[in-house]
N, C-alpha and C positions, 0 to 999 in steps of 0.2 A: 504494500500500500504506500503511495507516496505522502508526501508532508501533505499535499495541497487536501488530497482524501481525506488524510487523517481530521483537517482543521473543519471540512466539510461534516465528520461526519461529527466532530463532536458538537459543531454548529447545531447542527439537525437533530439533534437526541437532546440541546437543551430546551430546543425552541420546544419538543418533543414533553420535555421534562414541565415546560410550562404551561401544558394544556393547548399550544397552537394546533386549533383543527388541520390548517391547512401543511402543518410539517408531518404531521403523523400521514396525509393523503398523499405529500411526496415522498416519504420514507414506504410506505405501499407500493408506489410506486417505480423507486425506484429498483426493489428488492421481491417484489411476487414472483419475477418470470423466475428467477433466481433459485427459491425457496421451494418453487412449485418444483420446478426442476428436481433439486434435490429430496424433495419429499418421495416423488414419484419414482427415484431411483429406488426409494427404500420399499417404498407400497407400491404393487402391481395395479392395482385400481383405480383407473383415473379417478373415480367417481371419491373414493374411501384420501385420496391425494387432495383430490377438493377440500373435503371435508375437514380434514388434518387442518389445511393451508386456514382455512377459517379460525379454526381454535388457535394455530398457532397467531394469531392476529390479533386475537384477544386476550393471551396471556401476552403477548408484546404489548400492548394498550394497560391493562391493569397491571404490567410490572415496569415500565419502561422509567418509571421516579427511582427505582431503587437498583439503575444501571450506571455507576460510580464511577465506573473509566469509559468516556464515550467513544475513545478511539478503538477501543473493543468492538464496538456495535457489529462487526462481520458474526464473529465468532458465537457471539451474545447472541443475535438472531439464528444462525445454524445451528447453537443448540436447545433452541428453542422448540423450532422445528424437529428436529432429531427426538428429543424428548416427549413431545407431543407426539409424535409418529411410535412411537417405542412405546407408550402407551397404548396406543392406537390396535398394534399388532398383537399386546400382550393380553387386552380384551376379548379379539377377536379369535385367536386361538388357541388351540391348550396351552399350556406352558411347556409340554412337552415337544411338540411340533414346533412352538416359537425357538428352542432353543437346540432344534434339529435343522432351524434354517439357518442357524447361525455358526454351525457348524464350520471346521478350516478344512479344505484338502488342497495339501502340498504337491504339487508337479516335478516330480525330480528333469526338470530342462533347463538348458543354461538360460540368462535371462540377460538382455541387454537394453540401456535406453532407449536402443534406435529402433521403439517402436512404428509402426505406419499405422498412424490414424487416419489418414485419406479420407476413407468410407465409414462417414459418420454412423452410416446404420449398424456395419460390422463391430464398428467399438459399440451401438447400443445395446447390440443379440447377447455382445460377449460379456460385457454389463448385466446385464439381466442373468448371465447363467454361472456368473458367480455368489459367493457366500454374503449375507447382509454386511458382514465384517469386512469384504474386499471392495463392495459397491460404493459403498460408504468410503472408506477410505480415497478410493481413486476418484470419484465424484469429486470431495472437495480439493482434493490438490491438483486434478488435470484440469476439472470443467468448471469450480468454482475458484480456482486460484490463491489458495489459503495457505500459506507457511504450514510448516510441522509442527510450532510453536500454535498456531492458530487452530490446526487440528484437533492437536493432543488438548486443549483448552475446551473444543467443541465437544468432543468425547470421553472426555476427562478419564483420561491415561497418560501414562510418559510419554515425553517425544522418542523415548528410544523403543517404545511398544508402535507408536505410529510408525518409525521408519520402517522397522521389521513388516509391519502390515504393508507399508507401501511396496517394498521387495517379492515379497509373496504373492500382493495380488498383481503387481506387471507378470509377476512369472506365469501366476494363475491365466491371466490375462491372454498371455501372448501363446499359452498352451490352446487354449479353447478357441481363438483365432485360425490357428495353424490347419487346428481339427476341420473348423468350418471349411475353410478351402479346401484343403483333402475331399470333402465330402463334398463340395459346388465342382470340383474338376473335371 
């Protein structure tokens, strides 16, 4: 995030802080496509994504006074989000099944940066047919752009649990890639 962001965003989360209708209508704005995004990476249902994205709007409305560092505001809202969503999943299935989607499997393949993201829809199949733990992860650090410090913040874990997840799921990642072309050839 640069300074000018930073200055911006703590701007917006006071005006925010002071009851301005109209900061909270551009803080909505400028962060739904954003959130909706990352919701829906975590819920399959657009509809159950919608839903989320409302309540997460309204615990950001009834909590946004008691938000102390506003240059946080990324973080603060994707765990928001995240939180509400992890709710969301934890009602709606056993807790057994919740905690069999969350499940890790390891790919023993070597793993390198120089992914090809090209074909936005191939990263979203391979996206979807990983673990909640790797969707999440690589969500906010490819497509929402969030430091590891800002991750491990969102998901409140170490940065050195974040890295490790982010290794595993490129590896994950670029395993179930590989597959798919195999099998479109």
């Amino acid at each position: 995030m640069t300074e000018k962001e930073a200055i911006y965003y703590e701007l917006l989360v006071l005006r925010c802080q002071q009851g301005h209708k109209s900061a909270f209508e551009e803080l909505i704005g400028m962060w739904e496509q954003r959130l909706f995004y990352y919701i829906h990476r975590l819920v399959d249902d657009e509809q159950d994504a919608w839903q989320i994205m409302q309540e997460t709007w309204v615990k950001v409305l009834r909590s946004i006074r008691k938000l102390r560092e506003p240059k946080k505001l990324p973080a603060w809202l994707y765990s928001t989000a995240r939180n509400t969503a992890i709710t969301h999943l934890r009602n709606e299935y056993t807790r057994e099944s919740f905690l069999k989607n969350g499940d890790n499997v390891y790919y023993r393949t070597d793993c390198d940066n120089s992914m090809n993201f090209d074909n936005a829809e191939k990263v979203h199949y391979g996206l979807s047919m990983l673990s909640l733990q790797h969707r999440e992860v690589l969500t906010l650090f490819f497509l929402q752009d969030l430091s590891v410090e800002d991750i491990a913040d969102v998901l409140n874990i170490p940065v050195g649990t974040v890295k490790s997840r982010l290794y595993y799921a490129k590896r994950s990642l670029k395993t179930v890639l590989k597959n798919k072309e195999q099998r479109d050839e």
